[in-house]
C-alpha positions as CSV (number, residue, x, y, z in Angstrom):
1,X,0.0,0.0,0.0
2,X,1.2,3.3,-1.1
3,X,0.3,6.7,0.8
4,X,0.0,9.6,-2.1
5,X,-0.9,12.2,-0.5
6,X,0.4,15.0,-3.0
7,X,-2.6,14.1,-5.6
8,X,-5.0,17.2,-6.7
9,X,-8.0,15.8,-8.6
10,X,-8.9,17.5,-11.8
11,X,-11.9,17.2,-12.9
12,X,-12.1,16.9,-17.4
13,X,-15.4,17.6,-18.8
14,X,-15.6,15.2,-21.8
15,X,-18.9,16.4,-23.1
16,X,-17.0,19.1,-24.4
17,X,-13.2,17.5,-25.3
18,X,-13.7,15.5,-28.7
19,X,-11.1,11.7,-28.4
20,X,-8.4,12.9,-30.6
21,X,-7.9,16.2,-28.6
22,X,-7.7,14.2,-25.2
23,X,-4.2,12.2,-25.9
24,X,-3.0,16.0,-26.7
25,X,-4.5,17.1,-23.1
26,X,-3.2,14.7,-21.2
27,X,0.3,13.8,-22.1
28,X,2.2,15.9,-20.7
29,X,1.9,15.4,-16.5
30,X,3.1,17.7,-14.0
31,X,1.6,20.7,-15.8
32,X,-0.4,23.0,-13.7
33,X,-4.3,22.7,-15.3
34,X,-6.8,25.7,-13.8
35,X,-5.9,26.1,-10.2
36,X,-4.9,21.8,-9.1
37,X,-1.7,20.0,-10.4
38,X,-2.3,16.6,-12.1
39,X,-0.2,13.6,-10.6
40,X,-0.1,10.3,-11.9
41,X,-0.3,7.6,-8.9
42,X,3.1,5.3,-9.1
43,X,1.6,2.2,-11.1
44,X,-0.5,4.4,-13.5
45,X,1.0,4.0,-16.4
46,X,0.6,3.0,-20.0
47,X,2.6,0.5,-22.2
48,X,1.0,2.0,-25.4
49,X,1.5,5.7,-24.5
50,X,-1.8,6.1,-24.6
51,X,-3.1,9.5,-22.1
52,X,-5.5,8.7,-19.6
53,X,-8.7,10.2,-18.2
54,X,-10.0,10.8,-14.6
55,X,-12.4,9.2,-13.3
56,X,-13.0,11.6,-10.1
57,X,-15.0,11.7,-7.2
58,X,-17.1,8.2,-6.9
59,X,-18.2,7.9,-3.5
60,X,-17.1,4.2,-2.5
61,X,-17.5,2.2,0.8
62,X,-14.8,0.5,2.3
63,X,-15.7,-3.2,3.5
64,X,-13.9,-6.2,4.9
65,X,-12.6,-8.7,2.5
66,X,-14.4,-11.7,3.8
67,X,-17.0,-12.0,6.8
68,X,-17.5,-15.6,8.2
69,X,-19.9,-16.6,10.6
70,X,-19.0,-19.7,13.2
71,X,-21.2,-22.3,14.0
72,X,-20.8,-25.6,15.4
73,X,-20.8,-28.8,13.3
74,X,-22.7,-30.8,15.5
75,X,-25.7,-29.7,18.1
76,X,-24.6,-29.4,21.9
77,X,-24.1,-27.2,25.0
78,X,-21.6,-24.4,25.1
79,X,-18.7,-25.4,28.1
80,X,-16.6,-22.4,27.0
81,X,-16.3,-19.3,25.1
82,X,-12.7,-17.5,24.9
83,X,-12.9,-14.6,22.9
84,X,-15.4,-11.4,22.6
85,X,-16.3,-8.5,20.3
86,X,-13.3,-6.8,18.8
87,X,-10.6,-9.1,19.6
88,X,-8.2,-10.0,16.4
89,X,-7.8,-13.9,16.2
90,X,-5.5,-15.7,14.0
91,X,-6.6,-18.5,11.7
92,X,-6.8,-21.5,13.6
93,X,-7.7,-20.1,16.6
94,X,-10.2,-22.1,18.5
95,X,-13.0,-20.0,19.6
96,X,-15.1,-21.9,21.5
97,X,-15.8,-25.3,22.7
98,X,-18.7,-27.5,23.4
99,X,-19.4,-29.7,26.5
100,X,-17.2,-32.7,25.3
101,X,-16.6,-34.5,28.3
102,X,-18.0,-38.2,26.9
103,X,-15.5,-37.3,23.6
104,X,-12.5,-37.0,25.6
105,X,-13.1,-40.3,27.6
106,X,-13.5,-42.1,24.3
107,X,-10.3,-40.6,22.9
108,X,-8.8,-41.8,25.6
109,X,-10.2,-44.9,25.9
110,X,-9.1,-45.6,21.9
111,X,-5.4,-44.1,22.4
112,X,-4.8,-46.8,25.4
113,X,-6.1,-49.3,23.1
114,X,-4.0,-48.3,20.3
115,X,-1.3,-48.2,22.4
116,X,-1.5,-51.8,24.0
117,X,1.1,-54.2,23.2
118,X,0.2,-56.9,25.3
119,X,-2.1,-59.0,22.9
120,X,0.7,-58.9,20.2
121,X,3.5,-59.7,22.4
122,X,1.4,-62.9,23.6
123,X,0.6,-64.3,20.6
124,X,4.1,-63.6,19.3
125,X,5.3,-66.0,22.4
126,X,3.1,-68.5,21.5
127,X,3.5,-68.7,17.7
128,X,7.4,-69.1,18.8
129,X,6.7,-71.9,21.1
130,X,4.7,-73.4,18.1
131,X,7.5,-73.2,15.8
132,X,9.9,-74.7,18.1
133,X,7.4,-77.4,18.9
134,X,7.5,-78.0,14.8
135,X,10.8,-78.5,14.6
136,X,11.6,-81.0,17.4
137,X,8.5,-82.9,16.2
138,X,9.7,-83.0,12.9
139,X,12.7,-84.9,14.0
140,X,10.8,-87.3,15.8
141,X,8.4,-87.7,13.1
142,X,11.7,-89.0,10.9
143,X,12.3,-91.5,13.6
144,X,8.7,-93.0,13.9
145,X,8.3,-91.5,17.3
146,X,5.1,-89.8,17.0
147,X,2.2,-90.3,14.2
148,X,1.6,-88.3,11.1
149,X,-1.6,-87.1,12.8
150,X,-0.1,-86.0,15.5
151,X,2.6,-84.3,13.5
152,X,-0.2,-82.7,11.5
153,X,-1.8,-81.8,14.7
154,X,1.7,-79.7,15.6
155,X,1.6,-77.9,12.6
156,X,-1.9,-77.0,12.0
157,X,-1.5,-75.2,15.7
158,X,1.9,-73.5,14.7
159,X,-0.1,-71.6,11.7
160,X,-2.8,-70.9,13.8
161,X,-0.4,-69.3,16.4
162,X,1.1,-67.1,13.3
163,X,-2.1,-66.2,11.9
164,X,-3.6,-64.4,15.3
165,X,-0.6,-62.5,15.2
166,X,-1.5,-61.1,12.1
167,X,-4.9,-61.1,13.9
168,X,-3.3,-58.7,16.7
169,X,-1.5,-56.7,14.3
170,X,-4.8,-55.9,12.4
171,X,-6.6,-55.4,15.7
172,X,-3.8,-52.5,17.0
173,X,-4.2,-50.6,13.2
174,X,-8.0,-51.0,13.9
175,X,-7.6,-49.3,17.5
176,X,-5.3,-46.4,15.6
177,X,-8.3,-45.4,13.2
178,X,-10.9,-45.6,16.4
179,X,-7.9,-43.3,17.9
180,X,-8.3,-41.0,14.5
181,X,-12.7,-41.1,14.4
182,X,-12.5,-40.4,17.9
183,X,-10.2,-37.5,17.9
184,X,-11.9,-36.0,14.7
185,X,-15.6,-36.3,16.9
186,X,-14.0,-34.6,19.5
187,X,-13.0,-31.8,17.0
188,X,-16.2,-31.5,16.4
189,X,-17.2,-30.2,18.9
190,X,-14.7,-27.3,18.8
191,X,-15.1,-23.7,17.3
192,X,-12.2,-22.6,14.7
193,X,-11.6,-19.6,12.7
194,X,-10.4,-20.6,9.0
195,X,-9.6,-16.8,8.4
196,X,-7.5,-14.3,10.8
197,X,-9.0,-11.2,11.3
198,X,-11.5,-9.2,14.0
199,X,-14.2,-10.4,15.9
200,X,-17.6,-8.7,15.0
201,X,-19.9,-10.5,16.9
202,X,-20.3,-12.9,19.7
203,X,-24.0,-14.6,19.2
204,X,-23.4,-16.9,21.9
205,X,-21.8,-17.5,25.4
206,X,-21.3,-20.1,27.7
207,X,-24.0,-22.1,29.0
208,X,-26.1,-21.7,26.3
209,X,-27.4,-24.3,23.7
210,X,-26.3,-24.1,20.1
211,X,-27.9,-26.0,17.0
212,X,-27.4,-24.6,13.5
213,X,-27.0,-20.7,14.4
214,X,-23.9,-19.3,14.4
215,X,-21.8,-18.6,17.8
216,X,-19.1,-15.7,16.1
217,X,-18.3,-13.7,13.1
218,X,-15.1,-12.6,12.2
219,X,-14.4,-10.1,9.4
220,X,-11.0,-10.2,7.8
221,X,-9.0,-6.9,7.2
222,X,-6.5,-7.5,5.4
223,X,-6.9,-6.9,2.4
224,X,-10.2,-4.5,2.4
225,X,-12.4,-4.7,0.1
226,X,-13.4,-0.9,-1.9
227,X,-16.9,-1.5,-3.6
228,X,-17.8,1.5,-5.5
229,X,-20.9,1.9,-7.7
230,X,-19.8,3.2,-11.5
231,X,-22.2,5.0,-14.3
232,X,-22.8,2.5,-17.3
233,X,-20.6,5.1,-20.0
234,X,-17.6,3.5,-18.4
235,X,-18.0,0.0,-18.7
236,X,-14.9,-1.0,-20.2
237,X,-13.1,1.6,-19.6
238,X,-11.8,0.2,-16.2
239,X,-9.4,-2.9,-16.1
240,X,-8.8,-5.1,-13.9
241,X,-5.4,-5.0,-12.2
242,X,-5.0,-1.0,-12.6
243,X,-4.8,1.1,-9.7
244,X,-6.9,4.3,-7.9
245,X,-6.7,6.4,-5.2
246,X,-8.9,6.0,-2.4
247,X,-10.0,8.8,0.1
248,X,-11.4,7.9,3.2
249,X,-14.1,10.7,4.6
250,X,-12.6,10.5,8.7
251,X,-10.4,12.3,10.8
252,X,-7.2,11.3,10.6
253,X,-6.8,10.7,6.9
254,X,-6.9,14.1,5.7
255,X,-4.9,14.8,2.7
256,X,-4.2,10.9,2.2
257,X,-4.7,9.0,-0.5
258,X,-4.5,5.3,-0.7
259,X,-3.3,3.1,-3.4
260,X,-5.8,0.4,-4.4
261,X,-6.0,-2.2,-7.2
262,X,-8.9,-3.3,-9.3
263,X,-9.8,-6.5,-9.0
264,X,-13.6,-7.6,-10.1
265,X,-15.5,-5.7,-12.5
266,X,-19.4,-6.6,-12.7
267,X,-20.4,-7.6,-16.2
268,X,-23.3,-7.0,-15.9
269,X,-24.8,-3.9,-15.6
270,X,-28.1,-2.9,-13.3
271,X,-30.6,-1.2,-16.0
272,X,-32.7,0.5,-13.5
273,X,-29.8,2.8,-11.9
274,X,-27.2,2.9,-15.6
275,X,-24.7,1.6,-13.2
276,X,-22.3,-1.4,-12.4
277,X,-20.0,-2.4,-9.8
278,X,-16.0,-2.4,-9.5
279,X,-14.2,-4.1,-6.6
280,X,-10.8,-2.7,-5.3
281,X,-8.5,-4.4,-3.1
282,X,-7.0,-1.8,-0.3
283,X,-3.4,-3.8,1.4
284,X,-3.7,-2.8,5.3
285,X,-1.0,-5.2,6.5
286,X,-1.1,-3.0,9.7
287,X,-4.8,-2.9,10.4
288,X,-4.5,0.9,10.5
289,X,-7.2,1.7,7.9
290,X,-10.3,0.9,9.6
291,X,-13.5,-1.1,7.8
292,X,-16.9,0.2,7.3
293,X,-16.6,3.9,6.4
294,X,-17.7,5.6,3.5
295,X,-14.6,7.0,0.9
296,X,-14.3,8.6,-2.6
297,X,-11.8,7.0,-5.4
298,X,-10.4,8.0,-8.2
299,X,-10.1,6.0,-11.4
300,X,-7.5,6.9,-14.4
301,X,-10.0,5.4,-17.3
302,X,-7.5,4.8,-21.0
């Protein structure tokens, strides 16, 4: 964001100036015209040469980029609330939280599970002591010693004894993803900004029930958003991606003129007012330009 705040507006009546006499007008800048001196804003410029007209004096309002309202993703009972009205909250800040007390006791419940070794560390003993029961059988099976049945008998029990390890070691990835479903139930039940910016409104406070309304908003102020209302005539006359000069109408930004960029330009127009909409998008990296307040902004139309 750039302050300008050296910028006299001049006003061009262009009922009067025919096209071919405008690129004459306006080339040279820096030239004192009636009583105001004309000043390009750093970024106005023309890769064709071309001279530019003013666009002067459009009342705009200055408006958070993005308002989001917070609501819970499942029914429940507010436990806690942490932030109110005008506080400025980073993305991914939790905002509130809902009575969770059965959620926590089956997170934990799934975590100890998970985390159990026990079953696998039996059924790895006992598929060893089957293996080494194969293999002295299997000697005395070469000597006559013992039947073919029971020899069969020994094996079938030394698979089975490798198999509900496999068994265990299924079982302990099942009790991870109950760890996982239970965690993300429990997160449910908790209130999160996606966007960092100022806390508008609290709807809701602890103690109280919430169902599908919301519980905050939070605007975000950086970037602002410019919305300013333009006459039909100049419907493609503004680009997106080139810059004006916004003025806000408050103390404390007399004289100052901010540098904004075009972004969104309504293609279509409304026919009862002859007018369409242009968006601007106003850096304020500091948060020193409030939200909310009416301005004026100047175009430079090619």
């Amino acid at each position: 964001m750039m302050d300008v705040s050296s910028i006299s507006k001049v006003t061009l009546d262009s009922t009067v100036e025919q096209p071919q006499h405008r690129a004459g007008r306006l080339l040279i800048v820096g030239l004192v015209v009636s009583s105001g001196l004309a000043v390009l804003l750093p970024g106005l410029t023309w890769a064709n040469g071309a001279a530019a007209n003013l666009l002067s004096d459009m009342d705009c309002v200055i408006e958070p980029s993005r308002t989001v309202e917070l609501g819970s993703a499942v029914p429940g009972l507010l436990a806690e609330t942490f932030y109110d009205r005008s506080d400025f909250v980073p993305a991914g800040t939790l905002m509130a939280r809902l009575e969770s007390d059965v959620e926590r006791v089956t997170l934990a419940i799934a975590e100890e599970s998970a985390n159990s070794s026990t079953a696998i560390a039996l059924r790895k003993v006992t598929a060893s002591f089957g293996d080494r029961t194969q293999v002295r059988n299997a000697e005395l099976l070469k000597s006559s010693s013992i039947s073919r049945q029971v020899m069969d008998q020994v094996n079938t029990e030394a698979t089975i004894a490798q198999l509900q390890v496999k068994q265990e070691q299924e079982s302990n990835r099942l009790a991870s993803l109950e760890v996982d479903r239970a965690r993300a139930l429990l997160e449910r039940r908790e209130i999160k900004t996606p966007i960092s910016g100022s806390v508008t409104e609290r709807y809701k406070t602890s103690g109280e029930y919430v169902d599908s309304e919301p519980v905050y908003q939070v605007a975000q102020l950086d970037p602002l958003h410019v919305e300013v209302i333009v006459p039909v005539e100049y419907l493609g006359s503004l680009k997106a991606g080139s810059y004006a000069g916004v003025t806000l109408h408050m103390p404390g930004f007399e004289g100052r003129v901010l540098e904004a960029v075009v972004r969104r330009i309504d293609a279509v127009a409304d026919a009862a007012s002859a007018t369409y909409g242009v968006r601007l998008v106003l850096d304020n990296p500091d948060l020193s330009i409030p939200s909310g307040v009416r301005c004026s902004v100047d175009f430079f139309t090619s």
